[in-house]
PyMOL commands that place a pseudoatom at each C-alpha (Angstrom):
pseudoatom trace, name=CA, resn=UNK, resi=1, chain=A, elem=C, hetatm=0, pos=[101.380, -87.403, -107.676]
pseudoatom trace, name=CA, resn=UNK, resi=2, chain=A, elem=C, hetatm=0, pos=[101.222, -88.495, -103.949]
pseudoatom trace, name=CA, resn=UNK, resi=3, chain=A, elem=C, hetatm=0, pos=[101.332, -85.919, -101.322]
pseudoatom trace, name=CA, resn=UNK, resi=4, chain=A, elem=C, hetatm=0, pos=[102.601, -85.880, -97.770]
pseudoatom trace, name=CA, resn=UNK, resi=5, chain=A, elem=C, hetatm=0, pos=[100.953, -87.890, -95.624]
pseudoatom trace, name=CA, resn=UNK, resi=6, chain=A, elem=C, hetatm=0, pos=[100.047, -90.722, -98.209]
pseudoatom trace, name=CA, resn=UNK, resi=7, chain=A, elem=C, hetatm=0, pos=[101.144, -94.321, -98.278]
pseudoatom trace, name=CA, resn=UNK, resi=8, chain=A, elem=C, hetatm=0, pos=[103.826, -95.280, -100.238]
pseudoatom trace, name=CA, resn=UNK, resi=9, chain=A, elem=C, hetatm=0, pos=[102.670, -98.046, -102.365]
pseudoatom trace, name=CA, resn=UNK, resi=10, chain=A, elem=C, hetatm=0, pos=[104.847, -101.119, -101.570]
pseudoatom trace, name=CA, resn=UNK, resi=11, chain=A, elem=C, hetatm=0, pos=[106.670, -102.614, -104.907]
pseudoatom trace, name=CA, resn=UNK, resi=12, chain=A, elem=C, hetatm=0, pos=[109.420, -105.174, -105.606]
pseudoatom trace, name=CA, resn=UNK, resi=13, chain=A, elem=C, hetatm=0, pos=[111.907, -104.575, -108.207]
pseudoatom trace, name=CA, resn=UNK, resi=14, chain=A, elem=C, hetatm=0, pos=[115.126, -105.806, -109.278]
pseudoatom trace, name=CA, resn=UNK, resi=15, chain=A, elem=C, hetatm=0, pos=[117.952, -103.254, -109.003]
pseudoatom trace, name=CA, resn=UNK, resi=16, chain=A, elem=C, hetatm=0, pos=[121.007, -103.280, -110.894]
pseudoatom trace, name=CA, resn=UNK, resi=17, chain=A, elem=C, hetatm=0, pos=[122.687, -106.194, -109.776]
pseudoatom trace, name=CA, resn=UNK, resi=18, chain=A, elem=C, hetatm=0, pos=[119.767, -108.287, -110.350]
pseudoatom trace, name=CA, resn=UNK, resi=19, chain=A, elem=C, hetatm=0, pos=[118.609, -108.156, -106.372]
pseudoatom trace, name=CA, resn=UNK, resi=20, chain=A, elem=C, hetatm=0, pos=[115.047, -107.889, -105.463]
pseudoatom trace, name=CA, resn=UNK, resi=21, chain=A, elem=C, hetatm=0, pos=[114.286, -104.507, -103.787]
pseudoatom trace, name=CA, resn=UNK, resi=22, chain=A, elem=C, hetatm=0, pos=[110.869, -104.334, -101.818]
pseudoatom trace, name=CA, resn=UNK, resi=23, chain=A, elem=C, hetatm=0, pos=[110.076, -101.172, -100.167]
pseudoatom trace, name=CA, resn=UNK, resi=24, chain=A, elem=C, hetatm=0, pos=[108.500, -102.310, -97.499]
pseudoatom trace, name=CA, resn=UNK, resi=25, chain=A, elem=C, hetatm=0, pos=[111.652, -104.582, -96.367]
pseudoatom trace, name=CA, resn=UNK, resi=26, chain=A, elem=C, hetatm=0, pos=[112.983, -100.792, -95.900]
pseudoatom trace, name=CA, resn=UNK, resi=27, chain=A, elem=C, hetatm=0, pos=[110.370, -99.893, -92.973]
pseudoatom trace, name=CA, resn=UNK, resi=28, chain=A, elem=C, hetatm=0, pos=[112.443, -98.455, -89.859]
pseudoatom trace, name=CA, resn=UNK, resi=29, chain=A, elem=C, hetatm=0, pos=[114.518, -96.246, -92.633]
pseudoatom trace, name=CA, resn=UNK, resi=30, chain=A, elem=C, hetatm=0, pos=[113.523, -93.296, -94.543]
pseudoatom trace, name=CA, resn=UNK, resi=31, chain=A, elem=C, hetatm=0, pos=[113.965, -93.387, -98.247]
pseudoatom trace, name=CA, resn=UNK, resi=32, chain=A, elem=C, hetatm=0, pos=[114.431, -91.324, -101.182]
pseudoatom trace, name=CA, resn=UNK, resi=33, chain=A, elem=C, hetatm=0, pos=[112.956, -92.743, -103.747]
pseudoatom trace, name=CA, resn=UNK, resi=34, chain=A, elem=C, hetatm=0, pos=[114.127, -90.700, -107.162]
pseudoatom trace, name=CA, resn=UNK, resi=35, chain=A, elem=C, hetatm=0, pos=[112.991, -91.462, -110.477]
pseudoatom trace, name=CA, resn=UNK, resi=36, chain=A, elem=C, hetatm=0, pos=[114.989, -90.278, -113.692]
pseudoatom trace, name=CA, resn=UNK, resi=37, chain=A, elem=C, hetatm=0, pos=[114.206, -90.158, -116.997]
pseudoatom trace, name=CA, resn=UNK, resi=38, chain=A, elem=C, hetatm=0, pos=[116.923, -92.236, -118.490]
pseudoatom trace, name=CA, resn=UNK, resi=39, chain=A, elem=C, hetatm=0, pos=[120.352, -93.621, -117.720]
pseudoatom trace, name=CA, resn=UNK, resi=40, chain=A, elem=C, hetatm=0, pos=[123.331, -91.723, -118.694]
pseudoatom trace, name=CA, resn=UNK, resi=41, chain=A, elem=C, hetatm=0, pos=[121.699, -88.672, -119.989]
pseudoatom trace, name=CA, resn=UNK, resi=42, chain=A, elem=C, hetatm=0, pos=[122.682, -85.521, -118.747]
pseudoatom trace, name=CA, resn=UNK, resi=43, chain=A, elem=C, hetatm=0, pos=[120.357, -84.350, -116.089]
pseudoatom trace, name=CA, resn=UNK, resi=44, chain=A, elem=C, hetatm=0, pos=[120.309, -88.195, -114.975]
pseudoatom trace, name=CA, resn=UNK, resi=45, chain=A, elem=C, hetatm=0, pos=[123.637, -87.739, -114.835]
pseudoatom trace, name=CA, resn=UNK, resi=46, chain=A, elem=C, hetatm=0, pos=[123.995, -84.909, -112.805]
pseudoatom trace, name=CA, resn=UNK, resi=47, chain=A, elem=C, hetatm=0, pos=[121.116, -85.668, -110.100]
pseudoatom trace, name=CA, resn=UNK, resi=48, chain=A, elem=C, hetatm=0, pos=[122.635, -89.236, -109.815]
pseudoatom trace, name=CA, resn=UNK, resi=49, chain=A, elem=C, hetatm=0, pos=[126.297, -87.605, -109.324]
pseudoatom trace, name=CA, resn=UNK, resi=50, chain=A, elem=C, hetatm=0, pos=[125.037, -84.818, -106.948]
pseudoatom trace, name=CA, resn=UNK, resi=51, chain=A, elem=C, hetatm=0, pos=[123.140, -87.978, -104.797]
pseudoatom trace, name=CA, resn=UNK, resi=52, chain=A, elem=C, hetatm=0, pos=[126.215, -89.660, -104.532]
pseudoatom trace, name=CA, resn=UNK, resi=53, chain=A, elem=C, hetatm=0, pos=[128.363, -87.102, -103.903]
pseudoatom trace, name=CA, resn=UNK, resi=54, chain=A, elem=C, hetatm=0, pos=[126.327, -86.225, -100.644]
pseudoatom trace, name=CA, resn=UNK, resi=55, chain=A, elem=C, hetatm=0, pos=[125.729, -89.965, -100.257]
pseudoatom trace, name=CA, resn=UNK, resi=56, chain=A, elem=C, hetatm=0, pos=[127.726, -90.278, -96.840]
pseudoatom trace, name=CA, resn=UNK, resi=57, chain=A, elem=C, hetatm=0, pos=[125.144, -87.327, -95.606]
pseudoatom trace, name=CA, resn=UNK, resi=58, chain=A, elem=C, hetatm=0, pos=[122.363, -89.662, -96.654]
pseudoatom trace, name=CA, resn=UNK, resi=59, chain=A, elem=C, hetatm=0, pos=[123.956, -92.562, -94.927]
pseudoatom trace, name=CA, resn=UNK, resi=60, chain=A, elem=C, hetatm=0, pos=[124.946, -90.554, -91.336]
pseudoatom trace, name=CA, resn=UNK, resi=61, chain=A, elem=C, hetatm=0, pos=[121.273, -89.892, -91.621]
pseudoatom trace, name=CA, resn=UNK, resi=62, chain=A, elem=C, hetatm=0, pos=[119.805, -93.059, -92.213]
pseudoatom trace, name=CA, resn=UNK, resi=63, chain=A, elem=C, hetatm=0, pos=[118.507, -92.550, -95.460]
pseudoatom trace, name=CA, resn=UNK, resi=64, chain=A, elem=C, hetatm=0, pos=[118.193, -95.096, -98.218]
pseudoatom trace, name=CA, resn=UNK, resi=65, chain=A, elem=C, hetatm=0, pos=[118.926, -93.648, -101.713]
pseudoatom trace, name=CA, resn=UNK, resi=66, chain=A, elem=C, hetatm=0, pos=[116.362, -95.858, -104.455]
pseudoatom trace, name=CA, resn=UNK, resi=67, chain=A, elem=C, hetatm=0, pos=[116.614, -94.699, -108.051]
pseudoatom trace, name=CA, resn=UNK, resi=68, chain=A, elem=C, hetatm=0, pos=[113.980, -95.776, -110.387]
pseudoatom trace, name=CA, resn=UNK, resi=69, chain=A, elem=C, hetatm=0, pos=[113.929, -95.372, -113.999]
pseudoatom trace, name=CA, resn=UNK, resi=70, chain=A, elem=C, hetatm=0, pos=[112.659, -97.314, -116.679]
pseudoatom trace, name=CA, resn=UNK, resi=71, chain=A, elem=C, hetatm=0, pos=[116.190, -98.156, -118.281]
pseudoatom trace, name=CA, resn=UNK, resi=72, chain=A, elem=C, hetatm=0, pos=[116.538, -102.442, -118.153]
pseudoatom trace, name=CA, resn=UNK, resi=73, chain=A, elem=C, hetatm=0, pos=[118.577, -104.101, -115.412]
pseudoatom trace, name=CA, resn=UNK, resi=74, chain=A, elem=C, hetatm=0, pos=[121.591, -104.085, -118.160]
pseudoatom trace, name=CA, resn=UNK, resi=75, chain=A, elem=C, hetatm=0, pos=[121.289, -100.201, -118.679]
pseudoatom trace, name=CA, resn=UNK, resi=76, chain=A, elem=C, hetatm=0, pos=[120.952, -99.457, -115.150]
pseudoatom trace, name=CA, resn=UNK, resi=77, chain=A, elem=C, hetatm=0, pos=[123.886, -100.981, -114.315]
pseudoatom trace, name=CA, resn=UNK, resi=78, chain=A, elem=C, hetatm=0, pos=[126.337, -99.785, -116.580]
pseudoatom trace, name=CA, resn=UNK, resi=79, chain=A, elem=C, hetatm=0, pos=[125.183, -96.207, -115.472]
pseudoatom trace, name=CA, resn=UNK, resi=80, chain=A, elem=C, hetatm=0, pos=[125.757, -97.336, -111.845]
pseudoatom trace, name=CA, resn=UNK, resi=81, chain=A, elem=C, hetatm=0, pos=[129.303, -98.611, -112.683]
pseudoatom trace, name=CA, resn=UNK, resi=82, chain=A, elem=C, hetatm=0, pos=[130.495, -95.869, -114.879]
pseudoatom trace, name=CA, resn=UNK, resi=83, chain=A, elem=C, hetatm=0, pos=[129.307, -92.937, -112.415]
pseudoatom trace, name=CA, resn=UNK, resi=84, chain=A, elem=C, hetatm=0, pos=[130.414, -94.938, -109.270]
pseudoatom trace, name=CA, resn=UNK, resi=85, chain=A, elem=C, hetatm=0, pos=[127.060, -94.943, -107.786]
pseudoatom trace, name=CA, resn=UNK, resi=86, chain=A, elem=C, hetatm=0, pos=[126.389, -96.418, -103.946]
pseudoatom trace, name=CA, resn=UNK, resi=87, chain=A, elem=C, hetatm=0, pos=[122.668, -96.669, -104.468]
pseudoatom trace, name=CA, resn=UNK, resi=88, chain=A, elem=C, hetatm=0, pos=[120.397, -98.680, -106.151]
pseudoatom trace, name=CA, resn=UNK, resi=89, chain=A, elem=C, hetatm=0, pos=[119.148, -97.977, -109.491]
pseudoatom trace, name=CA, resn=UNK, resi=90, chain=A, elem=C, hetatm=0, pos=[115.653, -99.717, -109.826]
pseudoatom trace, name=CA, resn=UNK, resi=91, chain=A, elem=C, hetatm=0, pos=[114.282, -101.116, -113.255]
pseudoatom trace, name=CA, resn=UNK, resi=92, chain=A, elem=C, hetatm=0, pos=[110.535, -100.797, -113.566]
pseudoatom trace, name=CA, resn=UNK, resi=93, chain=A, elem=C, hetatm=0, pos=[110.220, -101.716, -117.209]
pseudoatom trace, name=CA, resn=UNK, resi=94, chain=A, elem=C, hetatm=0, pos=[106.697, -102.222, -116.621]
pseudoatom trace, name=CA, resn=UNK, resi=95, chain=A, elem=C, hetatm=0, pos=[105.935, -98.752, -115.511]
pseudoatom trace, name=CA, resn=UNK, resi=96, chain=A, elem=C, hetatm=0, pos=[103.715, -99.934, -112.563]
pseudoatom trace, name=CA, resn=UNK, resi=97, chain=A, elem=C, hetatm=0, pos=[105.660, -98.229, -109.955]
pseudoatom trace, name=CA, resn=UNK, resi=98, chain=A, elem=C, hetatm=0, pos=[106.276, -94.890, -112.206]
pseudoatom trace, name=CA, resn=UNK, resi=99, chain=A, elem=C, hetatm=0, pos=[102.488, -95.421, -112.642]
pseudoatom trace, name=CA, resn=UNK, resi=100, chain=A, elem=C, hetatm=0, pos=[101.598, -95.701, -108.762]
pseudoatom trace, name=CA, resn=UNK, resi=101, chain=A, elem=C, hetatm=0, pos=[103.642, -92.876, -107.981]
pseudoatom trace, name=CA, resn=UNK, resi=102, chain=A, elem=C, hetatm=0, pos=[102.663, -90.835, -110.681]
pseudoatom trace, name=CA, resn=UNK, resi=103, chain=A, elem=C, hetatm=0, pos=[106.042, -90.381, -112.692]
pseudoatom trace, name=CA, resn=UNK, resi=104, chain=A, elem=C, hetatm=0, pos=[104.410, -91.112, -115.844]
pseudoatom trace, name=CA, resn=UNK, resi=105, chain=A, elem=C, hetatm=0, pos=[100.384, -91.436, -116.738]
pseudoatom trace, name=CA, resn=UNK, resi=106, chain=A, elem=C, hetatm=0, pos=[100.688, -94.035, -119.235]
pseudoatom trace, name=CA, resn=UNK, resi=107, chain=A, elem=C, hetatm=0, pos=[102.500, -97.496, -118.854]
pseudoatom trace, name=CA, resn=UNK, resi=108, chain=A, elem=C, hetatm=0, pos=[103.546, -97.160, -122.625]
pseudoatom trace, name=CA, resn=UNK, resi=109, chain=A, elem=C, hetatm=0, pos=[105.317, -93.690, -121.460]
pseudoatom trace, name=CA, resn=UNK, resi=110, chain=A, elem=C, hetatm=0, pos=[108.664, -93.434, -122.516]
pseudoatom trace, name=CA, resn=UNK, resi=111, chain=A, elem=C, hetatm=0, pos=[110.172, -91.593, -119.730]
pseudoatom trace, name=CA, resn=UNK, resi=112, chain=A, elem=C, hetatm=0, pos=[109.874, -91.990, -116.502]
pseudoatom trace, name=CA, resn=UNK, resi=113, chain=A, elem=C, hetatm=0, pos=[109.295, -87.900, -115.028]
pseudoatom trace, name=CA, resn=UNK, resi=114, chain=A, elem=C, hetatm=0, pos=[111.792, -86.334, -112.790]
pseudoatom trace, name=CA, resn=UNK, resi=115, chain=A, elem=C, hetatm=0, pos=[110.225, -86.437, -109.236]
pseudoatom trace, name=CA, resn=UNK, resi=116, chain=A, elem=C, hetatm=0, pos=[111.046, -87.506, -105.935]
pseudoatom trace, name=CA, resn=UNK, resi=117, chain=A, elem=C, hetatm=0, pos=[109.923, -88.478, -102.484]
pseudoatom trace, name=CA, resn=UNK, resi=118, chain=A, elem=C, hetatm=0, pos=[110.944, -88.534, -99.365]
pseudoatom trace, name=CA, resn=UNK, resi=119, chain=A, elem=C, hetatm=0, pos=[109.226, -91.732, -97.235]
pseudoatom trace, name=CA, resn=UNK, resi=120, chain=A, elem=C, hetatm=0, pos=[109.415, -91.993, -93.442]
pseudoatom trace, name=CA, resn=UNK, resi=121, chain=A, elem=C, hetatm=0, pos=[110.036, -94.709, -91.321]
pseudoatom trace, name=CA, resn=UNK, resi=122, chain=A, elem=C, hetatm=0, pos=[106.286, -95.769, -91.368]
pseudoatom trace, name=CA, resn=UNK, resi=123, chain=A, elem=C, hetatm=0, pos=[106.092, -95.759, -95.090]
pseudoatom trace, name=CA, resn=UNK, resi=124, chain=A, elem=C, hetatm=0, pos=[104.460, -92.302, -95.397]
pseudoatom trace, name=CA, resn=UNK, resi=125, chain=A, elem=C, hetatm=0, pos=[104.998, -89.969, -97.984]
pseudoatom trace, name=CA, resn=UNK, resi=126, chain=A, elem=C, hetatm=0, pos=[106.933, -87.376, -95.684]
pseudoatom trace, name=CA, resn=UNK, resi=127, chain=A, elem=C, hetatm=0, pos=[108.315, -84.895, -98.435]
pseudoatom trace, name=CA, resn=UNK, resi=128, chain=A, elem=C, hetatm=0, pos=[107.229, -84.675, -102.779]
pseudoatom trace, name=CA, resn=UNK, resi=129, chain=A, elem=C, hetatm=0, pos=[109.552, -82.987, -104.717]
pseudoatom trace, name=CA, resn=UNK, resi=130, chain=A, elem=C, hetatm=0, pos=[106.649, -82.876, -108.619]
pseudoatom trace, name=CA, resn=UNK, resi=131, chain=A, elem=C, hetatm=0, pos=[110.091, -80.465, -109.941]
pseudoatom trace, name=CA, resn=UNK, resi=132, chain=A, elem=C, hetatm=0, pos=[113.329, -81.016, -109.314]
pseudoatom trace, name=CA, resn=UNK, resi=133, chain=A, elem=C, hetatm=0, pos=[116.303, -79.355, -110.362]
pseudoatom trace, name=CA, resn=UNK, resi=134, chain=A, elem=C, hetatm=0, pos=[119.014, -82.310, -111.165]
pseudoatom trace, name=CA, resn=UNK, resi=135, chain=A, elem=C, hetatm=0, pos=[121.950, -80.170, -110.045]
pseudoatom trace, name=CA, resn=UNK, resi=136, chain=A, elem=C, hetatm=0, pos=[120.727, -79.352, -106.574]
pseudoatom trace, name=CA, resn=UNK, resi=137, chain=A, elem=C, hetatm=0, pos=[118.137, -81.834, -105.768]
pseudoatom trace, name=CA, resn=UNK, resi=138, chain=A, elem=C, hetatm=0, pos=[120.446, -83.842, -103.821]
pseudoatom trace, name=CA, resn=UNK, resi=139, chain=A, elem=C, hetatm=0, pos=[121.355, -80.875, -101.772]
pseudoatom trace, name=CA, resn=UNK, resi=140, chain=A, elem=C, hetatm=0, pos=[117.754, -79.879, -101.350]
pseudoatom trace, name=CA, resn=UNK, resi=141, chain=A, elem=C, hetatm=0, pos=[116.523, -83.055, -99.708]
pseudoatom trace, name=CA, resn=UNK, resi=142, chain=A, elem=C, hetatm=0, pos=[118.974, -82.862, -97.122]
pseudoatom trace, name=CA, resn=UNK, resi=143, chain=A, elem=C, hetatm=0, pos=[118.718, -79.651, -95.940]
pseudoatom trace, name=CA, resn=UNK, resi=144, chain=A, elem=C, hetatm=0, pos=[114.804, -80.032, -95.973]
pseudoatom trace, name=CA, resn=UNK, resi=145, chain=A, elem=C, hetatm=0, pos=[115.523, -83.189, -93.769]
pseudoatom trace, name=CA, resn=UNK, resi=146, chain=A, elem=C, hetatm=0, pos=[117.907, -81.463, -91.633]
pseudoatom trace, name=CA, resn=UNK, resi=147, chain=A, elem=C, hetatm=0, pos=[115.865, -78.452, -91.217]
pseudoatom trace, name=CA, resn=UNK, resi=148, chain=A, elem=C, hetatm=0, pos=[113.157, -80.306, -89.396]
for i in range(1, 148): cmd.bond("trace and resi %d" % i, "trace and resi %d" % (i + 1))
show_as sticks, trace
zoom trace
Protein backbone atom coordinates (compact mmCIF):
# COMPACT_ATOMS: atom_id res chain seq x y z
CA UNK A 1 0.00 0.00 0.00
CA UNK A 2 1.32 3.58 -0.71
CA UNK A 3 1.80 5.91 2.10
CA UNK A 4 1.63 9.66 2.43
CA UNK A 5 3.97 11.37 0.72
CA UNK A 6 4.29 8.87 -2.31
CA UNK A 7 3.48 9.42 -5.95
CA UNK A 8 0.42 8.44 -7.21
CA UNK A 9 1.10 6.29 -10.12
CA UNK A 10 -0.52 7.94 -13.19
CA UNK A 11 -3.13 5.43 -15.09
CA UNK A 12 -5.77 5.79 -17.83
CA UNK A 13 -8.95 4.01 -17.60
CA UNK A 14 -12.24 4.06 -19.07
CA UNK A 15 -15.04 4.95 -16.64
CA UNK A 16 -18.51 4.07 -16.99
CA UNK A 17 -19.57 5.87 -19.85
CA UNK A 18 -16.80 4.62 -21.86
CA UNK A 19 -14.54 8.05 -21.28
CA UNK A 20 -10.90 7.83 -20.77
CA UNK A 21 -9.93 8.92 -17.21
CA UNK A 22 -6.11 9.76 -16.69
CA UNK A 23 -5.09 10.84 -13.35
CA UNK A 24 -2.73 13.00 -14.14
CA UNK A 25 -5.24 15.20 -16.43
CA UNK A 26 -6.64 15.74 -12.68
CA UNK A 27 -3.36 17.67 -11.38
CA UNK A 28 -4.53 21.13 -9.74
CA UNK A 29 -7.48 18.94 -7.91
CA UNK A 30 -7.30 16.59 -5.12
CA UNK A 31 -8.80 13.20 -5.59
CA UNK A 32 -10.26 10.38 -3.85
CA UNK A 33 -9.50 7.62 -5.45
CA UNK A 34 -11.76 4.56 -3.80
CA UNK A 35 -11.60 1.13 -4.84
CA UNK A 36 -14.53 -1.43 -4.06
CA UNK A 37 -14.76 -4.82 -4.23
CA UNK A 38 -17.64 -5.26 -6.57
CA UNK A 39 -20.58 -3.39 -8.03
CA UNK A 40 -23.84 -3.58 -6.37
CA UNK A 41 -22.89 -5.55 -3.39
CA UNK A 42 -23.69 -4.33 -0.18
CA UNK A 43 -20.78 -2.58 1.35
CA UNK A 44 -20.13 -1.23 -2.36
CA UNK A 45 -23.29 -0.14 -2.04
CA UNK A 46 -23.24 1.67 0.95
CA UNK A 47 -19.65 3.44 0.59
CA UNK A 48 -20.76 4.45 -2.99
CA UNK A 49 -24.22 5.88 -1.49
CA UNK A 50 -22.53 7.54 1.57
CA UNK A 51 -19.86 9.28 -1.27
CA UNK A 52 -22.59 10.58 -3.06
CA UNK A 53 -24.64 11.61 -0.55
CA UNK A 54 -21.81 14.04 0.73
CA UNK A 55 -20.85 14.53 -2.92
CA UNK A 56 -21.74 18.40 -2.99
CA UNK A 57 -19.12 18.56 0.18
CA UNK A 58 -16.61 16.92 -2.11
CA UNK A 59 -17.41 19.28 -4.90
CA UNK A 60 -17.45 22.82 -2.60
CA UNK A 61 -14.08 21.40 -1.80
CA UNK A 62 -12.63 20.66 -4.94
CA UNK A 63 -12.38 17.14 -4.69
CA UNK A 64 -12.70 14.63 -7.48
CA UNK A 65 -14.53 11.41 -6.42
CA UNK A 66 -12.73 8.21 -8.77
CA UNK A 67 -14.11 4.77 -7.98
CA UNK A 68 -12.20 1.85 -9.16
CA UNK A 69 -13.24 -1.63 -9.11
CA UNK A 70 -12.67 -4.40 -11.25
CA UNK A 71 -16.45 -4.80 -12.40
CA UNK A 72 -16.43 -4.23 -16.67
CA UNK A 73 -17.45 -0.89 -18.14
CA UNK A 74 -21.13 -2.60 -18.53
CA UNK A 75 -21.28 -3.50 -14.70
CA UNK A 76 -19.98 -0.30 -13.60
CA UNK A 77 -22.42 1.49 -15.17
CA UNK A 78 -25.51 -0.03 -14.31
CA UNK A 79 -24.34 0.39 -10.59
CA UNK A 80 -23.74 4.11 -11.39
CA UNK A 81 -27.28 4.47 -12.90
CA UNK A 82 -29.26 2.52 -10.44
CA UNK A 83 -27.61 4.27 -7.23
CA UNK A 84 -27.60 7.75 -8.96
CA UNK A 85 -23.97 8.16 -8.67
CA UNK A 86 -22.10 11.73 -9.73
CA UNK A 87 -18.69 10.15 -9.86
CA UNK A 88 -16.87 8.03 -11.92
CA UNK A 89 -16.71 4.42 -11.49
CA UNK A 90 -13.35 3.20 -13.10
CA UNK A 91 -12.94 -0.36 -14.76
CA UNK A 92 -9.49 -1.80 -14.31
CA UNK A 93 -10.19 -5.28 -15.56
CA UNK A 94 -6.62 -5.73 -15.85
CA UNK A 95 -5.82 -5.18 -12.26
CA UNK A 96 -2.75 -2.95 -13.04
CA UNK A 97 -3.96 -0.02 -11.18
CA UNK A 98 -5.45 -2.25 -8.11
CA UNK A 99 -1.93 -3.75 -8.51
CA UNK A 100 0.07 -0.30 -8.37
CA UNK A 101 -1.85 0.82 -5.57
CA UNK A 102 -1.85 -2.20 -3.77
CA UNK A 103 -5.70 -3.14 -3.66
CA UNK A 104 -5.01 -6.57 -4.63
CA UNK A 105 -1.41 -8.59 -4.85
CA UNK A 106 -2.25 -10.67 -7.70
CA UNK A 107 -3.61 -9.49 -11.18
CA UNK A 108 -5.74 -12.79 -11.26
CA UNK A 109 -7.34 -11.43 -7.78
CA UNK A 110 -10.86 -11.46 -7.78
CA UNK A 111 -11.61 -8.51 -5.75
CA UNK A 112 -10.35 -5.49 -5.81
CA UNK A 113 -9.66 -4.59 -1.57
CA UNK A 114 -11.50 -1.84 0.09
CA UNK A 115 -8.96 1.08 0.41
CA UNK A 116 -8.70 4.55 -0.37
CA UNK A 117 -6.55 7.57 -0.95
CA UNK A 118 -6.60 10.85 -0.74
CA UNK A 119 -4.11 12.62 -3.63
CA UNK A 120 -3.16 16.30 -3.53
CA UNK A 121 -2.93 18.72 -6.05
CA UNK A 122 0.71 17.65 -6.94
CA UNK A 123 -0.20 14.05 -7.29
CA UNK A 124 1.02 12.99 -3.81
CA UNK A 125 -0.42 10.50 -1.76
CA UNK A 126 -1.78 13.06 0.95
CA UNK A 127 -4.08 10.66 3.09
CA UNK A 128 -4.34 6.18 2.93
CA UNK A 129 -7.24 4.90 4.31
CA UNK A 130 -5.63 0.31 4.17
CA UNK A 131 -9.47 -0.11 6.28
CA UNK A 132 -12.33 1.49 5.65
CA UNK A 133 -15.60 1.25 7.06
CA UNK A 134 -18.20 1.53 3.92
CA UNK A 135 -20.83 3.30 6.03
CA UNK A 136 -18.70 6.17 7.24
CA UNK A 137 -15.82 6.37 4.96
CA UNK A 138 -17.30 9.07 3.06
CA UNK A 139 -17.79 11.05 6.17
CA UNK A 140 -14.30 10.30 7.36
CA UNK A 141 -12.42 11.75 4.42
CA UNK A 142 -14.01 14.92 4.75
CA UNK A 143 -13.65 15.71 8.07
CA UNK A 144 -9.90 14.54 7.87
CA UNK A 145 -9.71 17.11 4.91
CA UNK A 146 -11.49 19.71 6.73
CA UNK A 147 -9.63 19.26 9.86
CA UNK A 148 -6.39 20.33 8.32
Amino acid sequence: MLKPGDVAPDFTLTDHHGNAVTLSALRGHKVLLWFYPQAGTPGCTAEGCSIRDNYDYYKENDITVIGVSFDTVEDNAAFADKFGFPFALLSDSERRVGLAYGACDSPKAAYAQRISYVIDEQGKILRAYPQVDPRIHAAQVLADLLSE
